[in-house]
C-alpha positions as semicolon CSV with decimal commas, in nm:
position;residue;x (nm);y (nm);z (nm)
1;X;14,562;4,661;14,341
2;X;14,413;4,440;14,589
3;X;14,165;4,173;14,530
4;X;13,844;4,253;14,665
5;X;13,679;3,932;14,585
6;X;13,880;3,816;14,896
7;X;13,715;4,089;15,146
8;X;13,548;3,957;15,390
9;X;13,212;4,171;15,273
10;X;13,237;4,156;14,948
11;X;13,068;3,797;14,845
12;X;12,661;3,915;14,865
13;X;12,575;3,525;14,936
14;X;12,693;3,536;15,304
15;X;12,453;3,832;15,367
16;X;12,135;3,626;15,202
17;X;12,053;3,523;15,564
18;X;11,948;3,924;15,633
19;X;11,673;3,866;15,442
20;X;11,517;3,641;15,633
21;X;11,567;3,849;15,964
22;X;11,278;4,033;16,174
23;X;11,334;4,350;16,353
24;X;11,498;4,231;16,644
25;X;11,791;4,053;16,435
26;X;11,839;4,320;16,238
27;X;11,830;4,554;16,510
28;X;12,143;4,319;16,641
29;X;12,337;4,336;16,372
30;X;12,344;4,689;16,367
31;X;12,412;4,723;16,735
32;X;12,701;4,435;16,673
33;X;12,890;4,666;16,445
34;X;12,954;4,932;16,674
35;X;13,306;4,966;16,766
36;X;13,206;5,114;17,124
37;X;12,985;4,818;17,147
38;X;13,296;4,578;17,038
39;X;13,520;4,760;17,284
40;X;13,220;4,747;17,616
41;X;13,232;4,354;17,518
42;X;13,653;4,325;17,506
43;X;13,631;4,489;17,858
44;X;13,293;4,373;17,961
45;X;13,513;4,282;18,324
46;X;13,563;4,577;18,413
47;X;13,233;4,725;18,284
48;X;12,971;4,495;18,407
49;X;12,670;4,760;18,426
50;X;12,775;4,879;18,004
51;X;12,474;4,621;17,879
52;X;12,218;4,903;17,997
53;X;12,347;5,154;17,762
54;X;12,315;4,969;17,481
55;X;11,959;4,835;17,535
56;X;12,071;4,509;17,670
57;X;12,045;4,322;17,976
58;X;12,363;4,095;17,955
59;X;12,658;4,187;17,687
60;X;12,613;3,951;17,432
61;X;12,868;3,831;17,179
62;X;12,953;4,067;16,869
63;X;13,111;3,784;16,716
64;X;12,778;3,594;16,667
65;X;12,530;3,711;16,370
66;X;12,204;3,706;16,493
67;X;12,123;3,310;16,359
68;X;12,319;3,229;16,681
69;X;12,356;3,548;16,893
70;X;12,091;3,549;17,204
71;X;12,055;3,940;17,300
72;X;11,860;4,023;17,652
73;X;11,685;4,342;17,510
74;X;11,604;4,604;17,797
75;X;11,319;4,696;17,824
76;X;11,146;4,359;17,692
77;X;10,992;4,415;17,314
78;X;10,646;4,478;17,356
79;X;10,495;4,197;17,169
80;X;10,744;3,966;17,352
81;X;10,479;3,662;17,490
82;X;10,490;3,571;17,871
83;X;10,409;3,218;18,001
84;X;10,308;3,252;18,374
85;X;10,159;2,962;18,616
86;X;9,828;2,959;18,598
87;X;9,650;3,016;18,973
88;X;9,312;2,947;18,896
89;X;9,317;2,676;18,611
90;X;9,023;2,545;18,447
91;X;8,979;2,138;18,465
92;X;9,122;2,085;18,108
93;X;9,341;2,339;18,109
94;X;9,653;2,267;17,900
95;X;9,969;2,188;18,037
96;X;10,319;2,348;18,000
97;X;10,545;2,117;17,739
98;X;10,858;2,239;17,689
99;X;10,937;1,948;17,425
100;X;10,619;1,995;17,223
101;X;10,723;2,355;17,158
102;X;10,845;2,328;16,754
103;X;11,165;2,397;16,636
104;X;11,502;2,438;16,717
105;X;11,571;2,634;17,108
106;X;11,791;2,867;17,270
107;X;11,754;2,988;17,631
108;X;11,901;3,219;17,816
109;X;11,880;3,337;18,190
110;X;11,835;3,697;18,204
111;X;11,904;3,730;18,617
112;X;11,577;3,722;18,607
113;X;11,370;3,435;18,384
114;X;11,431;3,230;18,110
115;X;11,393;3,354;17,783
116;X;11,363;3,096;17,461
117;X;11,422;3,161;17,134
118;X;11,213;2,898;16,883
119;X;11,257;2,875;16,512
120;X;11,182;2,646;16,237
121;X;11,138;2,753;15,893
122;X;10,947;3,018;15,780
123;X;10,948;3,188;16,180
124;X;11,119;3,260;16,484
125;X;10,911;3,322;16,808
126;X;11,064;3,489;17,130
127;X;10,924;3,350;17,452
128;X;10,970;3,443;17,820
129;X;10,947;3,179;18,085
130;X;10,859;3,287;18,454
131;X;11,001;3,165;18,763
132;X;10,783;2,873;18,940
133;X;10,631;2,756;18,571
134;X;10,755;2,389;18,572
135;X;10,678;2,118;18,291
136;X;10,344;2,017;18,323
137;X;10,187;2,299;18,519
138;X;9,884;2,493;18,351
139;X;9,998;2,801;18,235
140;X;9,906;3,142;18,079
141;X;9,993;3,340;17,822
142;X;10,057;3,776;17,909
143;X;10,146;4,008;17,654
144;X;10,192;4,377;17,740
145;X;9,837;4,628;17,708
146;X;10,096;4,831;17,437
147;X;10,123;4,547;17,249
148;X;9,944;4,467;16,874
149;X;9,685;4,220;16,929
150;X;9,693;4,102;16,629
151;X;10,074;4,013;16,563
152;X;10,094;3,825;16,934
153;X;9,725;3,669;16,795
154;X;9,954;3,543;16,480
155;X;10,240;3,419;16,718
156;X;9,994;3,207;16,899
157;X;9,841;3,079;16,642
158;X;10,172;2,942;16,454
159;X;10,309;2,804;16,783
160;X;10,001;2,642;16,845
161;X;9,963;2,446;16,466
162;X;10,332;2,395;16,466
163;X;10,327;2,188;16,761
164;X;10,182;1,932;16,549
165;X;10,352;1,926;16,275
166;X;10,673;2,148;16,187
167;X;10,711;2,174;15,822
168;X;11,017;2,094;15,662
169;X;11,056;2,395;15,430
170;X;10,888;2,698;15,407
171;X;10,825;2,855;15,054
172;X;10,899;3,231;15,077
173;X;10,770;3,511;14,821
174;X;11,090;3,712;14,641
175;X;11,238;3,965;14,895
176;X;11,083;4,283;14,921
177;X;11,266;4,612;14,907
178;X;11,253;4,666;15,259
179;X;11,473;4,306;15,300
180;X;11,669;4,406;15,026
181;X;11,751;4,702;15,167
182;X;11,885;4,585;15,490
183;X;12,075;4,355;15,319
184;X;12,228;4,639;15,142
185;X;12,275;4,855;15,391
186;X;12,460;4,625;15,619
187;X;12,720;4,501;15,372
188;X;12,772;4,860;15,248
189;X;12,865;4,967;15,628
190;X;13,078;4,649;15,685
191;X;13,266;4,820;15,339
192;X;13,308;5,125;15,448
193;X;13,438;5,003;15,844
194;X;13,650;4,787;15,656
195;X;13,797;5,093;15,508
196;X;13,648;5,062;15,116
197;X;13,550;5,336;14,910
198;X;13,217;5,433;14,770
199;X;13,354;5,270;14,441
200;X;13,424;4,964;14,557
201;X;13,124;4,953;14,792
202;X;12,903;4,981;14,461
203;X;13,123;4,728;14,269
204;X;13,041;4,484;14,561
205;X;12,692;4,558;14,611
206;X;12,563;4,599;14,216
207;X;12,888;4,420;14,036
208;X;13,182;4,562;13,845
209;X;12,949;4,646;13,554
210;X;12,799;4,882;13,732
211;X;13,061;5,109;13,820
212;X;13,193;5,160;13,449
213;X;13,031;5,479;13,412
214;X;13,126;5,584;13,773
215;X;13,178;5,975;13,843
216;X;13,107;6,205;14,136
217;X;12,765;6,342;14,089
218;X;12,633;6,019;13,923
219;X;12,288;5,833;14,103
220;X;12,452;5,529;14,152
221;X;12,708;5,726;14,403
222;X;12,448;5,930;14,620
223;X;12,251;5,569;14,624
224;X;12,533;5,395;14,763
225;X;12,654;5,701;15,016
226;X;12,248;5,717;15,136
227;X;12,291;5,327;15,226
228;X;12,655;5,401;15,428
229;X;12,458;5,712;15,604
230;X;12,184;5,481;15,691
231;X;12,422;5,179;15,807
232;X;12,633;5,428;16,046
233;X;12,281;5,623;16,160
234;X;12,146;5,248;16,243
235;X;12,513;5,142;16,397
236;X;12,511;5,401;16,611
237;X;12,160;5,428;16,790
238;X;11,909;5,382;16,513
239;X;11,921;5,047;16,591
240;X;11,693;5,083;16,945
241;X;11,424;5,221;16,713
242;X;11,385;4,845;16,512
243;X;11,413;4,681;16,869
244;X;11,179;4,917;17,009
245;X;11,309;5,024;17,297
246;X;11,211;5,388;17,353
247;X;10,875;5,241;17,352
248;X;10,783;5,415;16,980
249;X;10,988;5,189;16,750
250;X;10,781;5,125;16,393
251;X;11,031;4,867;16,247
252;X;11,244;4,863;15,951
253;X;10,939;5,015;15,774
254;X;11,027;5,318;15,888
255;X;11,154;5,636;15,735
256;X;11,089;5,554;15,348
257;X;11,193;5,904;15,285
258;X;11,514;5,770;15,345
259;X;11,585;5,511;15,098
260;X;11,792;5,511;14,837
């Protein structure tokens, strides 16, 4: 019998990082599982307009988890923040600084604008830059009217104190059930595309202990089948409702109906 300890989804510590993910990771790592997705990417030549379809602007990598992956989403997430020149600025209005933004950036072009990714510990901002804004212009913030106040209020508010001093660590509560069950679901599907059964998706997930009192109408069995029905659901288009692009998407609070 083969060794699953040597499957490349069966060691639970290289899927800790899910935990720390907000809804537009996860929403990527769904989307980068999709072997229609994989296959628009291997031929992304010859279809240079397939981004669309799958919520994107440009193809981006499948390869890359989403610590390192840069998706274009299309449309824009709601709550993503817009800097703008500023046309009317006040005397002591604050200038752009792209250095004194805090921790560690990605940017992209889009065809359109640049758009930064920032994260240090304990949060990850997404940022659009528009044309004409230069280093040391005034500048303005836009959010969309849809958008929460509040959560964009938060955003600010972090980007602002962590210009002055980004903290080394960040001390983070236990995970809740609704990280733990991403992290779940996503090493269950990787499993079952790698071809594993329900068995040995459980041995993986809850350990070999588990499983000793296995059989076909057990709990542990429908758990483990509702997290492979959610993975594939999520794979295959669920994933535009975490990223919000239909305009209605309530994050990966959603649906707790669902759950196993």
């Amino acid at each position: 019998m083969a060794d699953r300890d040597t499957e490349h989804w069966y060691p639970i510590a290289a899927y800790l990082y899910v935990l720390h993910l907000d809804d537009l990771a996860l929403a990527w790592e769904y989307l980068r599982r999709n072997p229609e997705y994989r296959g628009d990417w291997q031929h992304r030549r010859r279809r240079p307009k397939a981004a669309h379809c799958w919520g994107l602007r440009l193809l981006e990598d499948p390869a890359l988890d989403a610590r390192d992956a840069l998706p274009a989403w299309f449309p824009d997430h709601p709550e993503l923040i817009q800097f703008y020149p500023d046309v009317d600025p006040m005397p002591n209005a604050a200038p752009f600084d792209f250095w004194r933004i805090p921790g560690s950036k990605s940017l992209i072009h889009d065809g359109r604008r640049l758009l930064l990714t920032t994260r240090w510990p304990g949060c990850c901002l997404r940022l659009a830059v528009a044309p004409g804004l230069e280093d040391g212009m005034a500048y303005v913030h836009a959010v969309r009217a849809c958008a929460r106040y509040c959560t964009i209020a938060a955003g600010l508010n972090k980007l602002a104190v962590a210009a002055d001093a980004i903290p080394l660590a960040a001390v983070r509560c236990r995970p809740s059930p609704a990280a733990l069950l991403e992290l779940h679901t996503l090493q269950a599907l990787d499993a079952t595309l790698a071809g594993a059964s329900l068995r040995q998706v459980a041995e993986g997930l809850f350990g070999r202990a588990a499983v000793v009192g296995w059989h076909a109408d057990g709990g542990l069995r429908s758990k483990v089948r509702r997290l492979v029905r959610r993975g594939r659901t999520l794979m295959r288009g669920g994933y535009r409702r975490l990223a919000q692009l239909d305009g209605c998407g309530e994050g990966c609070s959603a649906l707790p109906a669902k759950r196993p």
